[in-house]
N, C-alpha and C positions, 0 to 999 in steps of 0.2 A: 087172727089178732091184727090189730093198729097196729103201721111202721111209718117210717118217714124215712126217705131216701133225698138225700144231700147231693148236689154237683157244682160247684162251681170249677169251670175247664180253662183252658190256658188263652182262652179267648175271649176270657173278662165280658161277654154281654151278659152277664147277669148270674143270678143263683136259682139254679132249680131247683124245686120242692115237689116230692109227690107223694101223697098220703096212699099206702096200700091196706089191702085187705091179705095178709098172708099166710100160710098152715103147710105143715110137712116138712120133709127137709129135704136135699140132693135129689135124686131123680123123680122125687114122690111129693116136689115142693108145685102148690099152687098157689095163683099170685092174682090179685085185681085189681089194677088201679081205680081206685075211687074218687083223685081230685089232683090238680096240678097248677102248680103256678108258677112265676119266673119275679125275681123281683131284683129291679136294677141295682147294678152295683154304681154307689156315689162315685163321681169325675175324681173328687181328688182321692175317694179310697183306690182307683184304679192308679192314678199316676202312685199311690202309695207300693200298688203290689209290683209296678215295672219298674220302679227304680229298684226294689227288692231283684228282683228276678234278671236286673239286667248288671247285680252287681254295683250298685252306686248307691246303696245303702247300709246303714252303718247298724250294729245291732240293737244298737237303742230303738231304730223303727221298726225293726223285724218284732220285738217284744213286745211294744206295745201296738201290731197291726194284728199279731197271733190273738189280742184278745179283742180290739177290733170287730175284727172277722167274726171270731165266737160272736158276739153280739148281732152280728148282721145275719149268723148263719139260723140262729134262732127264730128273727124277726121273720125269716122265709117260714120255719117250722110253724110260726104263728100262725101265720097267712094261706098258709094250706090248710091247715087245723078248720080257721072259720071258714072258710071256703064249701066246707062239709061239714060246719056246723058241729063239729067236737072241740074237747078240751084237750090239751096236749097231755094233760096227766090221764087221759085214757089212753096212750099211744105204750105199745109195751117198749118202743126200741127207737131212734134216731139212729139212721146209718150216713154218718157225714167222710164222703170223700177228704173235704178237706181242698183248699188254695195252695195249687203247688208253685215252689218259690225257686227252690234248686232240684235239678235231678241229675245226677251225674249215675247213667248205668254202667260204667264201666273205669276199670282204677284208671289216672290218667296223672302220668308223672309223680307228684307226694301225693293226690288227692286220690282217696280210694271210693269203692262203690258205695253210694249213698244215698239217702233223699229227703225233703224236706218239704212236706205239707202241715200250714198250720191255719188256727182257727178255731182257737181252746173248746174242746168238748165238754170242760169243766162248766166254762159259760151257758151252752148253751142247756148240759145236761142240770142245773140250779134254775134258769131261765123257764124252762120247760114241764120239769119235774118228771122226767125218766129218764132212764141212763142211756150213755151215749156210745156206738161203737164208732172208731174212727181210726186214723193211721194205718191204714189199710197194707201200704207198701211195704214196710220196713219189715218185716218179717219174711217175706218174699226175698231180697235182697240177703236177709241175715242166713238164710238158706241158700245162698248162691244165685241168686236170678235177679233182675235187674229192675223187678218191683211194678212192671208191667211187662204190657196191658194185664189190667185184671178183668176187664169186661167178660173175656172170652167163657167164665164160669156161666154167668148168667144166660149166655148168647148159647150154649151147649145145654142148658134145662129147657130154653122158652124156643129153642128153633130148629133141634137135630131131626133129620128126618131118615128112614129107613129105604128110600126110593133113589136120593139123590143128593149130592154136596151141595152146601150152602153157604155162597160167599155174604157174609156182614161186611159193608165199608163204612165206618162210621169216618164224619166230616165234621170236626170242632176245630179247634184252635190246630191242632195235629192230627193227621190224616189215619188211621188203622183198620187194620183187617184181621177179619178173624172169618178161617176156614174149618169148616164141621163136615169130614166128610159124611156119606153115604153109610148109615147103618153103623158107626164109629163108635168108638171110648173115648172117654172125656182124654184118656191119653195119645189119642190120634188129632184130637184138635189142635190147631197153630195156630198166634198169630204175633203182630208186628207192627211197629208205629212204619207207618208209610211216605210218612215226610210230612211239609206242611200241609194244615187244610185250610182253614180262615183265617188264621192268624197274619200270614203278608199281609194278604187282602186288605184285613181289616186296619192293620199299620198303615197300607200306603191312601185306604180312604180316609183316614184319620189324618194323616200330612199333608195331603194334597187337598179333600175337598172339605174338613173338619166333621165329618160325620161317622159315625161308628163302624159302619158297613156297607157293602154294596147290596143293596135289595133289590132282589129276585137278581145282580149280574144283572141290572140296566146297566150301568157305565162300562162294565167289560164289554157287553152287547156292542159297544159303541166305537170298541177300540179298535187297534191292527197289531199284528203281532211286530214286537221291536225284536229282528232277528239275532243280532249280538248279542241281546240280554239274554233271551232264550241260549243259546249257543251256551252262553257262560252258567244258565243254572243246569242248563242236560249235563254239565261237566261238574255237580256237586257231588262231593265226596260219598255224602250220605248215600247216592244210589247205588254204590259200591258194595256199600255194608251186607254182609249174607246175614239174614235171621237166624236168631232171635233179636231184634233192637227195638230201642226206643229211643225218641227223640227231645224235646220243646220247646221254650222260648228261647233258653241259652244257646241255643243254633239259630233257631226260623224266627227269632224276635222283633223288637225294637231295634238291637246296635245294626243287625246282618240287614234288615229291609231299608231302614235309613239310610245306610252308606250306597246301597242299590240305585233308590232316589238320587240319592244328590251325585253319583257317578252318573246315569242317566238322566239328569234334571233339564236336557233340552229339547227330550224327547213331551208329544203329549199328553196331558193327565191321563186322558181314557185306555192310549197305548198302554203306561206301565200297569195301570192297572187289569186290562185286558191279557196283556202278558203272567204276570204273577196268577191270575186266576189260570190262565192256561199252566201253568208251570205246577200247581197243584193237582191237575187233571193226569199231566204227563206224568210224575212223579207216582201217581196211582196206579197209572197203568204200565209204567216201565217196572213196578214191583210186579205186579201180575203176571208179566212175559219175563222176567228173569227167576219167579222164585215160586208160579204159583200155579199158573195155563199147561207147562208143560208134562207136569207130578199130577193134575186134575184136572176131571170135565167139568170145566165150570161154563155152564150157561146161562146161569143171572149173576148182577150182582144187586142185592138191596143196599140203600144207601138210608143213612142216620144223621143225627147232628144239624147242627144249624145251615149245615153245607149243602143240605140235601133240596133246600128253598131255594139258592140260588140254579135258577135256570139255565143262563149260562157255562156254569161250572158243568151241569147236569149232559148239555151238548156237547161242550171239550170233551168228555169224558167218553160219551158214547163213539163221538168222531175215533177218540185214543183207542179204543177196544168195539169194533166195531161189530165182531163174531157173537159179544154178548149183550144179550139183555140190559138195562139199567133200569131198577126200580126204583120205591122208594117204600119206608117204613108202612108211612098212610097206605100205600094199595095193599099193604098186606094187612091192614087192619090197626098198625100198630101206631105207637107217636114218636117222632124225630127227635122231638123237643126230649121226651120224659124217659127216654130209650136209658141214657148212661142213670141217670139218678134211678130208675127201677132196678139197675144195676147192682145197686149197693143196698137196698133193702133187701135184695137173693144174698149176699156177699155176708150182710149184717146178722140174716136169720140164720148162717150157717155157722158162725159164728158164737153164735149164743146158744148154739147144738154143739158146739164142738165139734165142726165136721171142716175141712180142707175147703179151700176156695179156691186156691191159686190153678194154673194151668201149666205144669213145669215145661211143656213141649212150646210155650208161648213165652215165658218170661224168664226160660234158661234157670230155673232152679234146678237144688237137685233131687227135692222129692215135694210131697204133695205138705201145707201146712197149713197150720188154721191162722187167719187174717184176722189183724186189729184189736188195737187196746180198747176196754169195758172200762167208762167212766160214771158210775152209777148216779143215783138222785140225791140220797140220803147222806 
């Protein structure tokens, strides 16, 4: 059967759409990608979601950006559809992550554990004409776990192997891994938000040169490491945290990468930015050597996300972990880009079986539960 899988990630370059081919469910599920596309998010709908996300918005925008979004997440639905030449009301399912706004995984003074992804599935489920699963997290959470990562289901159908563990580093706006050992249960798999992935990056290219990103890590290429700055992010909190966590903007965002800048604003454009790209590298590989290298043989790692293009990042990285491997989706066949949005078409078809999706030994639930609310057509 038609699915369409939804992502839009904490590093706002766009909305992913991928039309699949999919049948079966849990260990007996097979999956095809058929078509894919990415379609920009509008300049002011982005400064819409950071003022959102970075707290400086008031709920009147949060309401009317929730349908917004529905609107824009459709227009991807659309675009994928003709892409492959179907109608969306042959599609049996939408599975939309969802624009996350807040995530607090853990109680912190009065605020208790929470989350908040919107981008009404109403809309896009009337838009479309088939029903939409979506909200993926909140029921993870309402079972004790902290609502990610949920990737790890999908990554534990499409890549467990019986010879040898398999480290997943996906590289989006926030950095995560997910580890499947050697011949394992979906209850021996981990994983864990790993700090930032492109989101600095992409804040201080957006400050300093007004462009979205750094592509392929030329301007880091260019840079030298600012040793102070380095000193002060090797001493961030987060690398403290023992697993299960998660991270994203309300840490690694707008407010935290701004005040970076302007406290180092006399340093080089290319240095901060070569630095912060290093400091993503570090931050991958200091989770590895405190929670991950010495509990397993890990000899690759493949890498995902938009992160996985930068070059740069890709050298930091190997330099950081030098003993292993560093691949990437493509050399195994697969796509960087369409990796998390095939995610949630595995997440959505489980879903709509009534079968569990979460990964409690990764997002700290207490048991296994089925993910996301069914927003039908009719």
């Amino acid at each position: 059967m038609y699915a369409v899988g939804l992502m839009s990630g904490t590093s706002l370059d766009g909305v992913d759409a991928v039309l699949c081919d999919i049948s079966g469910v849990s260990l007996d599920t097979r999956i095809e990608e058929l078509a894919f596309c990415t379609i920009e998010i509008p300049e002011e709908v982005k400064n819409k979601i950071r003022k959102c996300c970075e707290n400086k918005a008031n709920v009147e925008l949060v309401c009317s950006l929730n349908f917004e979004l529905g609107e824009l997440f459709a227009d991807a639905v659309e675009a994928v559809c003709q892409k492959a030449r179907i109608h969306t009301s042959e599609l049996e399912f939408i599975a939309s992550h969802g624009q996350t706004i807040f995530h607090i995984p853990k109680p912190s003074g009065d605020l208790c554990r929470s989350t908040l992804q919107i981008g009404e599935s109403a809309v896009i489920a009337q838009r479309c004409g088939c029903k939409v699963i979506s909200n993926f997290r909140v029921k993870d959470i309402a079972a004790g776990g902290e609502g990610a990562p949920l990737v790890p289901f999908s990554e534990y159908i499409l890549y467990r192997r019986m010879d040898e563990a398999v480290a997943l580093q996906n590289i989006g706006g926030i950095g995560n891994i997910t580890i499947i050992p050697k011949d394992c249960t979906i209850d021996q798999v981990f994983a864990f938000d790993t700090g930032p992935g492109n989101m600095m990056i992409d804040e201080a290219m957006r400050v300093l040169y007004g462009m979205p990103y750094d592509k392929n890590g030329m301007v880091a290429a260019k840079g030298q490491m600012i040793r102070a700055l380095q000193e002060e992010l090797k001493a961030h909190d987060y690398l403290d945290v023992i697993p299960p966590k998660t991270t994203g903007r309300e840490m690694f965002g707008e407010a935290y990468t701004v005040e970076l800048l302007r406290r180092y604003a006399t340093e080089k454009k290319e240095d901060l930015v070569a630095t912060l790209t290093w400091f993503t590298a570090y931050s991958i590989a200091e989770n590895y050597r405190r929670f991950i290298c010495q509990a397993h043989d890990i000899r690759e790692v493949i890498l995902g996300g938009g992160g996985a293009h930068n070059k740069t990042l890709q050298r930091m990285l190997a330099s950081e972990l030098p003993q292993i491997k560093i691949s990437t989706q493509e050399e195994k066949g697969y796509s960087s880009d369409a990796k998390e949005a095939i995610a949630f078409v595995i997440l959505g078809n489980q879903t709509l079986n009534g079968q569990y999706s979460n990964v409690p030994n990764a997002t700290g639930a207490e048991k296994k539960v089925i993910l996301g609310n069914v927003t039908y057509a009719g």
